[in-house]
N, C-alpha and C positions, 0 to 999 in steps of 0.2 A: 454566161452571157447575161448582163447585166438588161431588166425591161423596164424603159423611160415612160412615164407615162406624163402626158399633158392633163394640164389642170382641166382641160374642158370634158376629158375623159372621167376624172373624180366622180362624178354622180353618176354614171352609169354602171363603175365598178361599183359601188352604194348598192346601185338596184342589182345588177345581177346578184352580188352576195343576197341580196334580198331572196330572189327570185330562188335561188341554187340551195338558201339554206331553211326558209320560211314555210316553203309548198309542197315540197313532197316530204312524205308521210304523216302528214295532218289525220289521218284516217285510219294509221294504223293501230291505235289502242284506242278501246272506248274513251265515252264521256267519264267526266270524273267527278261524282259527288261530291261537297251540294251545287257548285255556281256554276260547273259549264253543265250540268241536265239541265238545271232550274231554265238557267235560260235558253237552250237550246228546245227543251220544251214549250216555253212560252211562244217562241217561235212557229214551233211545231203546230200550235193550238191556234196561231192566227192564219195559217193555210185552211185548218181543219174547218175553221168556224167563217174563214171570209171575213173575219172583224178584225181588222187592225190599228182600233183606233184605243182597244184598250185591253192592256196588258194582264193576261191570266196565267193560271197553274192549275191545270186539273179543271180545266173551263170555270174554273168563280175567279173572282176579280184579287189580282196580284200588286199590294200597294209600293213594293220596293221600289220599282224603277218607272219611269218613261219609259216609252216606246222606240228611240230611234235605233236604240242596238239590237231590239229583236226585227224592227224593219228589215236592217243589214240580212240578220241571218236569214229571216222567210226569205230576201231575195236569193240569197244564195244558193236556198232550198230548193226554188223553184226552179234551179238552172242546175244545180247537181242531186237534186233530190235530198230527200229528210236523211241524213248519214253526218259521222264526225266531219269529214271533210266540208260540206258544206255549211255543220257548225261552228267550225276555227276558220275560214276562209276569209272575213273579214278583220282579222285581228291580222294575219298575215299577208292584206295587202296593208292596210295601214302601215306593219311593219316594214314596206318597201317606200311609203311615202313619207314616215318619221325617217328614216335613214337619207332620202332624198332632203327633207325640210330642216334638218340640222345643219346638213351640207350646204345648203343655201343658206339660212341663219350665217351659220359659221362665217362661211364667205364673204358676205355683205359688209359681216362686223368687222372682222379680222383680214380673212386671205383665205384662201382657196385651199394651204395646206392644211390651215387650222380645221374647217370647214371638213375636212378628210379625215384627219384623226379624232375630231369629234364625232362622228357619224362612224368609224372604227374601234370607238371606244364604248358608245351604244350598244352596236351589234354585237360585237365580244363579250359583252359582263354577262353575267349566269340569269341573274331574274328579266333585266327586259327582253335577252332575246328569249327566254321560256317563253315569255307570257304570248309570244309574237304566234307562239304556236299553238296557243290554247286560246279556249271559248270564253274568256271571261270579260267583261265589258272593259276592263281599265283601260287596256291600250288606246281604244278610242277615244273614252273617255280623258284621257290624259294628254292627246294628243290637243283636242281642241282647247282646254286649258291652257297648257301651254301657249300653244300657237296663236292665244287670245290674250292671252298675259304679257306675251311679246307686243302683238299691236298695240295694247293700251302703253308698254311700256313706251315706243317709239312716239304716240298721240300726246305723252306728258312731256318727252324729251326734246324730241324734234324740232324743229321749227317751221319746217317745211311739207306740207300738204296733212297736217294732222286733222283736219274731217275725215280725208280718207280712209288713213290709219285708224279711228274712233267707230268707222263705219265695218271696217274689217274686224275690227275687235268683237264690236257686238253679235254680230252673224255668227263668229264665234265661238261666243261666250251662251250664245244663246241655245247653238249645236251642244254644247256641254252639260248645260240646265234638259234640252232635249234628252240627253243619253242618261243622266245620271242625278238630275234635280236639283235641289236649289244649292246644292257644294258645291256644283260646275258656277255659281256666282259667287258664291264665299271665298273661296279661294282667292281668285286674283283680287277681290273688292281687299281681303285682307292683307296682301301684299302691296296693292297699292296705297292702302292708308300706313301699314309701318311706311314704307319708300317719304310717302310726304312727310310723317313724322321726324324722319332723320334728316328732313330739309328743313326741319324746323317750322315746318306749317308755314313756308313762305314762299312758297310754288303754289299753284293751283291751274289745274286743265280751267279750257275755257268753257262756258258755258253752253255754247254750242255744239262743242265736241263730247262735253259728257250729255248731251240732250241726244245727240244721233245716237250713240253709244246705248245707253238703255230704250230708245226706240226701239234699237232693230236687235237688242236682247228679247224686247217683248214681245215685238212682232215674230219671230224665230219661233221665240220657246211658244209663242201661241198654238202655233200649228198644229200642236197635242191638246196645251191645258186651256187655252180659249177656244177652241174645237169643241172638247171633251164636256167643259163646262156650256157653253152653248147648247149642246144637243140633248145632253143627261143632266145636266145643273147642277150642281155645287159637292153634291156627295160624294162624289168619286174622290176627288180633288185634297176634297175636307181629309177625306181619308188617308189619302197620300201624305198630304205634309204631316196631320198627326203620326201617323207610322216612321216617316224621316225624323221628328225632334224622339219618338220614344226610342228609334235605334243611336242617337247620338248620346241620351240621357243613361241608357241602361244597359249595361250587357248582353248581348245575345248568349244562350246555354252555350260552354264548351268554347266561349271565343273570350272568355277573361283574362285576360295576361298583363303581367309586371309592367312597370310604367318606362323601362328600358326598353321593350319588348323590341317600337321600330327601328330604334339607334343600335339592338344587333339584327337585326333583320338585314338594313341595308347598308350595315358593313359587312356583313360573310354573306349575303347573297348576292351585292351589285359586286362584288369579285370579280374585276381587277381595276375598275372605275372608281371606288369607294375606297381603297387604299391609294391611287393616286391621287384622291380629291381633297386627302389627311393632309398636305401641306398648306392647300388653298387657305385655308380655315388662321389665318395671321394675318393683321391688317394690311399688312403692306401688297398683301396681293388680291384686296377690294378696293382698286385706285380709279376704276372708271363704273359709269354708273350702269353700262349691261350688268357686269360684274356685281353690283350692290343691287338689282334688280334678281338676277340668279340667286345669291346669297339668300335674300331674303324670301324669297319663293321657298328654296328649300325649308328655311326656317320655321315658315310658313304652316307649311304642310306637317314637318314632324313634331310640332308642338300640339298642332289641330288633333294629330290623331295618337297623340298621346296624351291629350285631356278627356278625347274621345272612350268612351267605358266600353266600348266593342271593340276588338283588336282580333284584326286579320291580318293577314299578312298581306294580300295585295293595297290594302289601305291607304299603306305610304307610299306606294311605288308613283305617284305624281312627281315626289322626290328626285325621282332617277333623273329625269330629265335635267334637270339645271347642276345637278349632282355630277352629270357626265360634263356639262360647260366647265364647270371648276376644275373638273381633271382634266378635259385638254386646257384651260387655263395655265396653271399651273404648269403643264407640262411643255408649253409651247412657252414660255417664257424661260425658265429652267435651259432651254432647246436654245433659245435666242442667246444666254448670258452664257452658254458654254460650263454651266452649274451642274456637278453633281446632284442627284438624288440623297438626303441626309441618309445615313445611313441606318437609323430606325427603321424609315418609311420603307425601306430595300427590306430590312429583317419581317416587317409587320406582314409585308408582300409574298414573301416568300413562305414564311410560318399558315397564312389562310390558305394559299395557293399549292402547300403540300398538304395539308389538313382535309381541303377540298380532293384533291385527287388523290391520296388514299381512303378517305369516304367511296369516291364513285369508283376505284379498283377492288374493295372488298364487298359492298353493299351487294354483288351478283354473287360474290361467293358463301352467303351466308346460307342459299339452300343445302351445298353440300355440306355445312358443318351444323346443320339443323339440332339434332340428336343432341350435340352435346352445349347449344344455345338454348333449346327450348325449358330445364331443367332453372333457368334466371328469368324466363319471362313471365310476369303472375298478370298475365291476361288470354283467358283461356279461348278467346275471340280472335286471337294473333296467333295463337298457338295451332287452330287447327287452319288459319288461313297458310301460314308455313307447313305444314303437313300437304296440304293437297297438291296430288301429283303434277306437275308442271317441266316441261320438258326444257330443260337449259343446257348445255351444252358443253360449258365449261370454257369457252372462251370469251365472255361477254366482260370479263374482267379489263379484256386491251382495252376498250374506251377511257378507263381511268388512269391507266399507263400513258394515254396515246395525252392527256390534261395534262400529268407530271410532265410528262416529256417537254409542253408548251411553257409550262412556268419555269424549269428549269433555263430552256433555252432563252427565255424574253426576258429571267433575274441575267441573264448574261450581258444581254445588250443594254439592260436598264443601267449596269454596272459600266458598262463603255460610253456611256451617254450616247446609247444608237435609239431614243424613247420611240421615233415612230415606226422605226423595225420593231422596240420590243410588243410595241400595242397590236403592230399586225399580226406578230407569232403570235400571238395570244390569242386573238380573236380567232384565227382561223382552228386554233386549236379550241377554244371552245365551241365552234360551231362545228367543229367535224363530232367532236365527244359528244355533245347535245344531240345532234342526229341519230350515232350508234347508236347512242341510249334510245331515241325515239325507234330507231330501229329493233333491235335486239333483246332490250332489257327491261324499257317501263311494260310492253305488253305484258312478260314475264309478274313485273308486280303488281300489276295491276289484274293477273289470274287470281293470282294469292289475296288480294285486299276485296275485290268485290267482283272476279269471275264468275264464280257462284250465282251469286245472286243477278246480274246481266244474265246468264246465258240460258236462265231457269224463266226469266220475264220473254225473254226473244221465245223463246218456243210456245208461251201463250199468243203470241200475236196472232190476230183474226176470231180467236176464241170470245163468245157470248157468255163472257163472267163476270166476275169482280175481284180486284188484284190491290192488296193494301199489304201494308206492313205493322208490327206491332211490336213498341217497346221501343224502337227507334225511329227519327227520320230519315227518309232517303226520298229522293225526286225519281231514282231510276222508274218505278212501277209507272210515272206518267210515260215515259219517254220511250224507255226499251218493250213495255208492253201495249204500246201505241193507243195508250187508255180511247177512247171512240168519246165522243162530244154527245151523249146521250147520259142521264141523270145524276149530274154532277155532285147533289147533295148528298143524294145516296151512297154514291162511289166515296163520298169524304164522311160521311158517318161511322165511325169505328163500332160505336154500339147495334147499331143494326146490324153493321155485317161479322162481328163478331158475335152475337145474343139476337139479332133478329128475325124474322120470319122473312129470309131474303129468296127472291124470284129467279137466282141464278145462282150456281156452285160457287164460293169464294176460296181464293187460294193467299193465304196466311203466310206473312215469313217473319221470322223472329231471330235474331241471333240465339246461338249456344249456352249465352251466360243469362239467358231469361228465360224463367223455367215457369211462366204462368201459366202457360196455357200446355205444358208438358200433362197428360192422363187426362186431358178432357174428353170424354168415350165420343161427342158427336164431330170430332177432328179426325181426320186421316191423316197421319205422317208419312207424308211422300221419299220426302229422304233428308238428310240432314248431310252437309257439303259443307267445305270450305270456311266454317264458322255460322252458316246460315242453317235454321230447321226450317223447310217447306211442307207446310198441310195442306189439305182438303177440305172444303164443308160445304158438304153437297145443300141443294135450294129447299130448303122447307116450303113453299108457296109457288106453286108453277103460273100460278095466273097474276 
């Protein structure tokens, strides 16, 4: 029996996939070093302190972001308590109102079915819906870009009520600067001057529409940085933007990468969006101007953060967004001419799409074949995180089976030109795999990667000490050992509390492969786990 669904129904199957695949098990595996502690921390720290007007770590002042993403999570906090869950809670509703705002986009522009398989096309590919379920600012961050790049697009296009549209943009754009600083303006400011560029500088918004427009960016983003400067005056501030131009100018340790880095990034991670969007990319399919606004968005973006000298991997993911238009693009035009898929694009599909799911069907069975893997790995920090006993089961391999089974079946209908059956098999098959694995298997790696060290900081909690790390960084010691908002400097001094005459017993962690502080007689070696040594050093000065 065949089930008809009316268009008016499309956004609510949106949101329920939203709901059904976003919210539960948000909670089931820790936070994951460095970006969802950091900020789940900061979060943590403006409950702790009642100050939320400015962004910390470890209670001293944190120049990386604005405020309005840790807002989010304190709120969540407050209403599920300081836990993973009410850390990712705001990324995963976003992720039911990005899946909802596509669908409407879609719709507006096109039709209700376009509107469907773009918002199916979303939810299905590997990196946006991860991110839906994790702590890390982009999703929001990305969404109000977006959805601010879109108004200004309409405010230059339209003809009709574009104050409005200029005034929606700003609020915005201004929410974006809000979440994430002055990129949440770079970005669309630079998509909108290439866009006038290719009109050959003979377009221009009206004056009044770009005056409301950065009013009410100003007005917006005030709410932190004309707040913050009003009450504390210029230093905070000063600091923040210098710390944004030195992470755009220099590398951060550990985040150096090849100048391809995002261009394979978000073609094997936005899998199966990112192979359907390889067509797009031929003039003949930028014939209207959303279409040459999306293009260049994307553009946009992977240029930016491929001149940019720090490369992470959520960096580019602004990308995904106009990245998924060109693949229901693309594939709803193809859909309309009764046009095959070339048959590259079918082979390029199929080659990532098995590639991917024998990765996630062998990746769970690398514990039992440990033994004769560990003899090739020459990092002996990996080596003993794979050692430590962790209970798996031996069946956590179907969720990668359960991916193959999905690309197989969706290269079939891709090959019958059935695209928005293949896009649905697909998505439902990543969002079922994506769960298992939330279910059954990242806990699993995430024992082996940084268990250890989580579950040695959670048993200090409530303890009157001091709790650092040494030879690496990690955010966990704020978060998992719920550091207390009492002598902040102290607690961040390493020479004190390694060499000083400290008032409380300090407890030490080093990895395996750092042998400094190995034989120092006034250390206690608690126990050495999972790639982590834990010491002792009781308080030389009680008063």
């Amino acid at each position: 029996m065949r089930i008809q669904l009316h268009e008016r129904h499309y956004p609510w199957l949106l949101a329920l996939l939203g709901l059904v695949f976003f919210l539960p098990f948000l909670g089931r595996v820790h936070l994951f070093d460095w970006d969802e502690i950091n900020f789940a921390e900061s979060a943590r720290e403006m409950l702790v302190s009642g100050n939320y007007a400015r962004v910390t770590v470890g209670f001293r002042p944190f120049w990386e972001k604005p405020p309005l993403f840790f807002w989010l999570q304190a709120l969540a906090m407050q209403v599920f308590g300081v836990n993973e869950f009410a850390a990712r809670l705001p990324n995963a509703i976003f992720g039911i109102i990005t899946l909802i705002t596509v669908y409407a986009i879609g719709r507006h522009e096109r039709d209700a079915r376009f509107g469907l398989l773009w918002g199916l096309l979303y939810f299905g590919s590997l990196l946006p819906h991860m991110y839906f379920k994790s702590g890390i600012i982009d999703p929001v961050f990305n969404y109000f870009i977006f959805t601010g790049t879109y108004f200004i697009y309409r405010t230059y296009q339209l003809p009709a009520r574009k104050l409005r549209h200029a005034a929606i943009a700003g609020v915005l754009i201004g929410l974006a600067v809000l979440t994430k600083g002055p990129v949440g303006l770079l970005m669309p400011m630079l998509t909108f001057t290439v866009v006038v560029a290719l009109h050959k500088f003979r377009r221009w918004p009206r004056v009044k529409d770009v005056s409301v427009f950065a009013l009410l960016v100003l007005l917006v983003s005030s709410a932190w940085y004309g707040l913050e400067m009003i009450k504390n005056g210029p230093w905070f501030i000063k600091e923040f933007i210098e710390y944004q131009i030195e992470l755009f100018s220099r590398p951060v340790a550990d985040h150096q990468q090849p100048l391809y880095y995002h261009f394979v990034v978000v073609l094997l991670g936005c899998f199966p969006m990112s192979v359907l969007a390889l067509g797009s990319f031929k003039k003949k399919y930028v014939s209207d101007e959303l279409t040459r606004w999306m293009m260049t968005l994307f553009w946009v973006v992977m240029i930016l953060f491929t001149i940019v000298t720090t490369k992470i991997v959520h960096y580019s993911s602004m990308s995904y967004l106009p990245l998924s238009f060109l693949a229901a693009t693309y594939l709803s035009r193809k859909q309309k001419a009764g046009q095959s898929l070339p048959g590259w694009l079918r082979g390029v599909y199929l080659f990532i799409g098995l590639l991917f799911g024998t990765l996630l069907t062998l990746l769970p069975l690398v514990y039992f074949f440990k033994d004769k893997l560990i003899p090739y790995i020459d990092d002996p920090f990996a080596v003993a995180g794979l050692q430590k006993a962790v209970a798996w089961g031996g069946y956590e391999f179907l969720a990668g089976l359960l991916f193959v089974a999905g690309v197989l079946w969706s290269f079939i209908w891709l090959g019958r030109q059935r695209y928005f059956k293949a896009v649905s098999v697909m998505a439902l098959s990543t969002a079922l795999t994506l769960m298992a694995y939330m279910l059954v298997v990242v806990p699993k790696i995430e024992a082996h990667s940084q268990g250890s060290l989580v579950e040695f900081l959670e048993s200090l909690q409530g303890k009157d000490v001091y709790v650092t790390t040494y030879g690496f960084h990690s955010y966990a010691p704020f978060f998992y050992f719920a550091q207390p908002n009492d002598n902040p400097d102290k607690r961040a001094d390493k020479e004190y509390l390694l060499n000083g005459p400290t008032d409380k017993p300090v407890y030490i962690i080093t990895k395996i492969t750092d042998t400094t502080l190995v034989g120092r007689s006034d250390l206690q070696l608690l126990k050495e786990e999972g790639g982590y040594r834990f010491y002792l050093r009781q308080a030389i000065n009680s008063h």
